[in-house]
N, C-alpha and C positions, 0 to 999 in steps of 0.2 A: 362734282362727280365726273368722271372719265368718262368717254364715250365708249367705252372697253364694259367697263362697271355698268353702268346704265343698260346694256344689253345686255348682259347678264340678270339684270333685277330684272327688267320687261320681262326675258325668258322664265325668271322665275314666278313671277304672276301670273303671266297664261298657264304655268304646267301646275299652280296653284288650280287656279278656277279649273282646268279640266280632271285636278283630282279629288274636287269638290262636287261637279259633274258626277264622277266614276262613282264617287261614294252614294250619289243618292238615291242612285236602283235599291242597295239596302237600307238605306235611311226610310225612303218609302215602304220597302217592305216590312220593314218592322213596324212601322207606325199606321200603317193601311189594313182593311179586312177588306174585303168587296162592297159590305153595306155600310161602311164609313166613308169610301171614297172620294164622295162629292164630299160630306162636311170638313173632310182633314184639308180639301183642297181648298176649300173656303178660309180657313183659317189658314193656312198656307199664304193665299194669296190677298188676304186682310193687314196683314200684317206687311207682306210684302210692297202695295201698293202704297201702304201709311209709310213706311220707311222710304222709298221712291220718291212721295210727295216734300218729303223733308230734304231729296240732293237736289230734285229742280225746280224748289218754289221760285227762287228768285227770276226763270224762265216761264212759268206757269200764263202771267199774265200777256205774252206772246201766242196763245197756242191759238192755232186757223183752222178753217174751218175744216182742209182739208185734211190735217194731223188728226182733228178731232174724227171728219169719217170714217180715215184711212185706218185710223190706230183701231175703232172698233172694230172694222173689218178681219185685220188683224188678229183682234183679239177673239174672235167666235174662231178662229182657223186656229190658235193656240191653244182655246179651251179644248177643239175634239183632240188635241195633238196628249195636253195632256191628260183627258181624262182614258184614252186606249192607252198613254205607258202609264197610269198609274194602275189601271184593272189588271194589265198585262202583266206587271211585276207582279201585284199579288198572286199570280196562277203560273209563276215560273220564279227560275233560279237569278238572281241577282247577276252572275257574269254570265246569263242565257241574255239577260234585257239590254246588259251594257253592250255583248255585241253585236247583236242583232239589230241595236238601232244604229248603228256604225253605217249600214248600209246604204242611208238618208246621202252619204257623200257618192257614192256608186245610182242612185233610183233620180236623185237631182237632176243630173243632167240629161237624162235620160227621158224626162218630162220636159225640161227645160226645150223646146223646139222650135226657140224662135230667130225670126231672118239671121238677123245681127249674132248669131252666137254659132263659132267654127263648128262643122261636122266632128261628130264624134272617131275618132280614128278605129281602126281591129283592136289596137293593142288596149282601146277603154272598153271594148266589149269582151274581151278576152279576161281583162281584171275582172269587171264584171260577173262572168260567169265564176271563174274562180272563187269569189266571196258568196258566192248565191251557192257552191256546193260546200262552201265550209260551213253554210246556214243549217245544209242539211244535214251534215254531220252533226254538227252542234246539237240540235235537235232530238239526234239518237244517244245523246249522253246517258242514257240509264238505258239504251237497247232500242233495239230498230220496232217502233210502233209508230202511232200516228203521231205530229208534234202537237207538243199539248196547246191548248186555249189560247194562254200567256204569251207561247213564241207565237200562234198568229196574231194575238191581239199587236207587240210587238212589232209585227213586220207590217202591221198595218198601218203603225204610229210612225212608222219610220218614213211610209209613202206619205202620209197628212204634215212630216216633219217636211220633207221637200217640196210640198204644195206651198208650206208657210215660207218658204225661205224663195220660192219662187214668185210668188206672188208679192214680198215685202219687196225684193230684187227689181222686179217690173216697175213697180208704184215708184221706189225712189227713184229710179232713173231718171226718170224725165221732173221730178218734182223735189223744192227744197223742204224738207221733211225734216227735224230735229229729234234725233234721235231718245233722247231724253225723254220730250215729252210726249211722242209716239207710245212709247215703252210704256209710260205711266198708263196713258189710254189702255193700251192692251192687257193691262193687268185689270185696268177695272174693269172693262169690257167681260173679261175672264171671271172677273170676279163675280160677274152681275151673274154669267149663265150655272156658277155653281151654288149660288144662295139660290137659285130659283130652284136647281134641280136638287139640292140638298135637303128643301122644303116638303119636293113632293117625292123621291125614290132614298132608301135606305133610311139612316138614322139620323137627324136631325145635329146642327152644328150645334146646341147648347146639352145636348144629351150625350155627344162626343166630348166635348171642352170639359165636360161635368164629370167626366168618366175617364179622363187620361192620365195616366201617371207621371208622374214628373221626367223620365225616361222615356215617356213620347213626346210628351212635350219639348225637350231637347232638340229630338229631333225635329219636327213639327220648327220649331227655331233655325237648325240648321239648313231643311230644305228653304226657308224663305228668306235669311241673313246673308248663309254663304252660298248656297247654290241659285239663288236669284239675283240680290243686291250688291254683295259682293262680285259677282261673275259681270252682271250689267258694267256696273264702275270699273273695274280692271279693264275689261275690253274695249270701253269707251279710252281709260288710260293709254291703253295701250298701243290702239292702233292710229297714235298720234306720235307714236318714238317707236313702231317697227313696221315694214313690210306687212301689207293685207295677207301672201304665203306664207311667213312665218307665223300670224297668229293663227292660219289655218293649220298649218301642221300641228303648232304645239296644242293647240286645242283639241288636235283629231287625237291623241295621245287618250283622250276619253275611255274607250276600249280598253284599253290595257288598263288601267285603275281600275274602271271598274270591275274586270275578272279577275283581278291579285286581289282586289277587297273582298271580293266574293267569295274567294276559295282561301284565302286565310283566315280570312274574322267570320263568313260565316258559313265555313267550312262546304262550299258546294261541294258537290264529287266531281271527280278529276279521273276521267276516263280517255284512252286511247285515241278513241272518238273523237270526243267532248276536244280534248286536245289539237288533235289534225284539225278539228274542224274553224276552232278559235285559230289556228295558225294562217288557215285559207283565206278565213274573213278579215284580218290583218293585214294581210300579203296584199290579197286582192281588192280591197277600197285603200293603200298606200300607197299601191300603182296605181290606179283610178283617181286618187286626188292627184297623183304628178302628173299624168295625160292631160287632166283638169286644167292642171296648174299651167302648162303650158301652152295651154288654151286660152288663159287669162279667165277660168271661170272661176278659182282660186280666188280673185280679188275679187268678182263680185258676188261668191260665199261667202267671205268675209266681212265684206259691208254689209251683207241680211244679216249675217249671224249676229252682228250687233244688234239687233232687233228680234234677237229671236233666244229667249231664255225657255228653253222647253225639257230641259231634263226634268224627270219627275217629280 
């Protein structure tokens, strides 16, 4: 294979997994109510960590004690990540969730405040603001009221998405962490807080299972095949034959899928607003990732985001 060719297929696997990403704001939403939440995520992530366990057994029997802590830690910072974008979807529009969690690349660094890491320049608080007013546009997509539940649950997921990816950032720095079996950890870890809370709030995982039609089930498949396990392995592929900024960009490409899935397959409305406002919030976190970028925090978003599978 050409090294021509080669970067082309990489390119095409990350903009795979971020349209796998894009797609799972409605893959959740159709397969979610509010009082199924915790169990669809149970079996989401049942599955997900059973299929996991089968790419890194042969690593398995290496894992320290500190993966073992770390990756829990991890993983309680994942569960809140996705249990606000999975309730948030349900109480909003699928291209309201894709890009209002966009923003995790603009709120990152912005937490992110420590010695070793360049001052943030005007021109990242200017992007910044820009994407914070196309939030509010967004928002007003069916008319200027209060924004609903879902976009703040939403913009909540989005600040617990940049706690995740800052805190996974700090921990490896300084420590040899395998990403593999970190990940594993953090699903089960995930796993454990939503069989508890599945037991005691909303409808139980075998009353869900018992109840879902084979068209949730699919999906129920898709978010934990392709939007977990396939996105894990691709990004581990990949960011061993491209640049840490290229797979941040092609992966930031997330937004955009997700609001063309949205508004064509299931048909959100498409308002003037709604519009300007999705342009703002593009504009301004793709200048905020190139400030980033050239701050070099770019590669160390990249290296959390391999450890960091949190779409819905």
């Amino acid at each position: 294979m050409t090294p021509t060719t080669n970067r082309h297929t990489v390119d095409l696997a990350l903009l795979a997994v971020a349209l796998a990403w894009g797609s799972s704001y409605l893959a959740a939403k159709e397969s979610v109510t509010p009082d199924t939440v915790f169990a669809v995520l149970t079996l989401r992530f049942g599955i997900a960590a059973a299929g996991l366990t089968l790419v890194v057994a042969p690593r398995l029997r290496r894992l320290t004690r500190h993966e073992l802590a770390w990756g829990a830690v991890f993983g309680a910072i994942l569960g809140v990540v996705l249990v606000l974008e999975t309730f948030g979807v349900t109480k909003t529009s699928a291209a309201n969730a894709g890009l209002i969690i966009s923003l995790t690349i603009v709120v990152t660094p912005l937490l992110d405040r420590r010695a070793a890491v360049p001052r943030l320049s005007a021109t990242f608080y200017w992007s910044a603001a820009v994407a914070v007013a196309g939030v509010g546009l967004l928002t007003q997509n069916g008319g200027f009221a209060t924004p609903s539940l879902g976009d703040l649950l939403m913009l909540l997921a989005a600040v617990a998405r940049s706690v995740h990816v800052i805190v996974i950032s700090r921990v490896s720095a300084g420590r040899a962490l395998d990403p593999g079996r970190v990940t594993l950890v953090q699903f089960a870890a995930a796993l454990g807080i939503f069989v508890v809370l599945s037991g005691t709030t909303g409808r139980g995982v075998v009353d869900v299972a018992t109840q879902m039609t084979a068209y949730s089930w699919l999906l129920v498949l898709h978010l934990a095949l392709s939007c977990t396990i396939f996105a894990f392995v691709v990004q581990m592929w990949a960011a061993r034959r491209t640049s840490p900024a290229r797979v941040s960009v092609l992966l930031g490409t997330e937004p955009l899928w997700a609001a063309a899935i949205g508004v064509t397959v299931a048909g959100d409305p498409v308002t003037v607003a709604g519009v300007v406002g999705a342009v703002l919030i593009l504009t301004g976190t793709y200048l905020a990732r190139s400030v980033e970028g050239r701050a070099g925090g770019v590669e160390r978003a990249a290296a959390a985001e391999a450890m960091t599978p949190t779409s819905p």
